[in-house]
C-alpha positions as CSV (number, residue, x, y, z in Angstrom):
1,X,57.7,100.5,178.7
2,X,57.4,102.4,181.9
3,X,60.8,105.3,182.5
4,X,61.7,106.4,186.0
5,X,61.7,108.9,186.8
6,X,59.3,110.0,184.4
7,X,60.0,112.8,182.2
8,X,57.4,115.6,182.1
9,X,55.5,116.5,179.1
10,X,53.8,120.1,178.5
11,X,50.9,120.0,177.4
12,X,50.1,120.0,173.7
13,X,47.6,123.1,174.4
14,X,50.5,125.4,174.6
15,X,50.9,126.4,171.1
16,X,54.5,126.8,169.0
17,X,56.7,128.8,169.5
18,X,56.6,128.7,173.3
19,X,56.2,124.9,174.1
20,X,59.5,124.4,172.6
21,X,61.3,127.6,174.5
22,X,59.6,126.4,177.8
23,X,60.6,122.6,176.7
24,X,64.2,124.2,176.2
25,X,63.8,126.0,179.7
26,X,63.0,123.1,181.7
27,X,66.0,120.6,179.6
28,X,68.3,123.7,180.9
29,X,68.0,123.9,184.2
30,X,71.5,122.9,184.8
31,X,72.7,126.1,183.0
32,X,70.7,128.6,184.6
33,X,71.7,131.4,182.1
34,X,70.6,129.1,179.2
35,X,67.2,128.4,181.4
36,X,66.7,131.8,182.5
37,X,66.8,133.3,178.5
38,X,64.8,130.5,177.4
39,X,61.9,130.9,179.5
40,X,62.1,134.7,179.0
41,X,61.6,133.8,175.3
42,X,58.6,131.4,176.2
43,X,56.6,134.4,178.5
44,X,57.7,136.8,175.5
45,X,56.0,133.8,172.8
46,X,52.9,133.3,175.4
47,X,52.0,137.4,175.2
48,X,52.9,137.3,171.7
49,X,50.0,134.2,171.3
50,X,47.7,136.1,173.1
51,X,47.8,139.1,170.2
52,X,49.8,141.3,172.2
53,X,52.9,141.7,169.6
54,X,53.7,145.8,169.5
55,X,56.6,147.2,170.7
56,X,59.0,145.3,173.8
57,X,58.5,143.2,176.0
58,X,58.6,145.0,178.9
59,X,55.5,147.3,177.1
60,X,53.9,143.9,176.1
61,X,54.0,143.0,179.8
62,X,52.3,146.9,180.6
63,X,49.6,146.0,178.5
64,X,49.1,142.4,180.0
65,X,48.4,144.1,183.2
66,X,46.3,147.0,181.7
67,X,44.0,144.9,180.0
68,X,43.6,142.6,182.7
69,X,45.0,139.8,180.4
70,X,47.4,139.2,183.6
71,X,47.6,140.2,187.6
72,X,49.6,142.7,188.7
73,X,51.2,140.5,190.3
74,X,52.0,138.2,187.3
75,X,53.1,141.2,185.5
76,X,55.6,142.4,188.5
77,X,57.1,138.7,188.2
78,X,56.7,138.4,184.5
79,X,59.0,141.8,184.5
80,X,61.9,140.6,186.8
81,X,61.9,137.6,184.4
82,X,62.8,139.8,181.7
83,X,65.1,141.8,183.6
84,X,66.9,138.6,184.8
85,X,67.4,137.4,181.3
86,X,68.4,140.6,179.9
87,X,71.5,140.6,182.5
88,X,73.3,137.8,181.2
89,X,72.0,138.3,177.4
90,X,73.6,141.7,177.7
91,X,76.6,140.0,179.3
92,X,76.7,143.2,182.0
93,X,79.6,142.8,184.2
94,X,78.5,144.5,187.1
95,X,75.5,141.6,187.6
96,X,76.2,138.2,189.1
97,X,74.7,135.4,186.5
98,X,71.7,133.5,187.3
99,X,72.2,131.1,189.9
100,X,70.1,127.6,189.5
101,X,67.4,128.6,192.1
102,X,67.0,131.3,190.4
103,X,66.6,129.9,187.0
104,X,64.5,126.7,188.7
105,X,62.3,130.1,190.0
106,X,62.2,131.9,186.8
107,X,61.4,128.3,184.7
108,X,58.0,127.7,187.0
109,X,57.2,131.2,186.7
110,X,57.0,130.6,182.7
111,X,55.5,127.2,183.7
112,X,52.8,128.6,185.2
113,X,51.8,131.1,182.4
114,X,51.7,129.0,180.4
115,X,48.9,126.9,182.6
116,X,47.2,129.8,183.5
117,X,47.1,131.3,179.4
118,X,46.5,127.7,177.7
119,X,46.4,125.0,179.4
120,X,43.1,125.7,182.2
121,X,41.4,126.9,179.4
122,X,41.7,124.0,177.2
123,X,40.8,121.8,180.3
124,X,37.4,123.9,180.7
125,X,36.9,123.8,176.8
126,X,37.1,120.0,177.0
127,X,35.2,120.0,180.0
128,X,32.6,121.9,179.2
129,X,32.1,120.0,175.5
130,X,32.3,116.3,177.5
131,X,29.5,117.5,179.8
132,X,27.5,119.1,176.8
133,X,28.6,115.5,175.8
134,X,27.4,113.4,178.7
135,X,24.0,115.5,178.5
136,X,22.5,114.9,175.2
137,X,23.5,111.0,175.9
138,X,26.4,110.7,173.3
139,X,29.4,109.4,174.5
């Protein structure tokens, strides 16, 4: 049975427990504070996957960019993220809450980390072992 629209489905590559913040992120969207923190948590769970798990996030993100494991430009994004979900977490007065652009901003930010740290690779990995595949004559 066919639903419309058609809901979106992450892919299974990006492991646990960051699928089911960025899932949370995306089912949020209509409370931006809820989206904004949960897909904070999901770039904090994606660094955290990729082994870098000392000290804050915001050093976590420093080391991203220093070991070339992100851009500096993901890393200058990936950091406004965290300062735009530590705003309402901290519930600072003196800064407006996240407005749904905003969050819709900071969810495909997360969105495409996630692509970028699991799911590409996985595509290549499959690729690579379906032409390896398609070579030797096995199908």
């Amino acid at each position: 049975m066919d639903w419309f629209p058609r809901g979106v489905v992450l892919d299974p590559s990006i492991p646990e427990p960051a699928l089911s913040y960025l899932t949370q992120a995306r089912e949020t969207l209509h409370a931006p504070v809820a989206a904004t923190m949960c897909a904070a948590s999901a770039v904090d769970s994606f660094l955290k996957a990729k082994g870098l798990t000392d000290g804050k996030l915001y050093e976590r993100i420093r080391k991203a960019r220093e070991n070339g494991t992100i851009t500096p430009e993901m890393a200058t994004w990936a950091t406004q993220v965290r300062l735009d979900a530590n705003e309402p977490r901290h519930a600072d007065e003196r800064k407006p809450l996240p407005t749904p652009e905003e969050a819709r901003r900071t969810v495909q930010f997360a969105e495409a980390l996630a692509e970028f740290f699991f799911v590409v690779p996985s595509r290549v990995s499959r690729g690579v072992a379906d032409s390896k595949q398609a070579a030797t004559g096995q199908a």
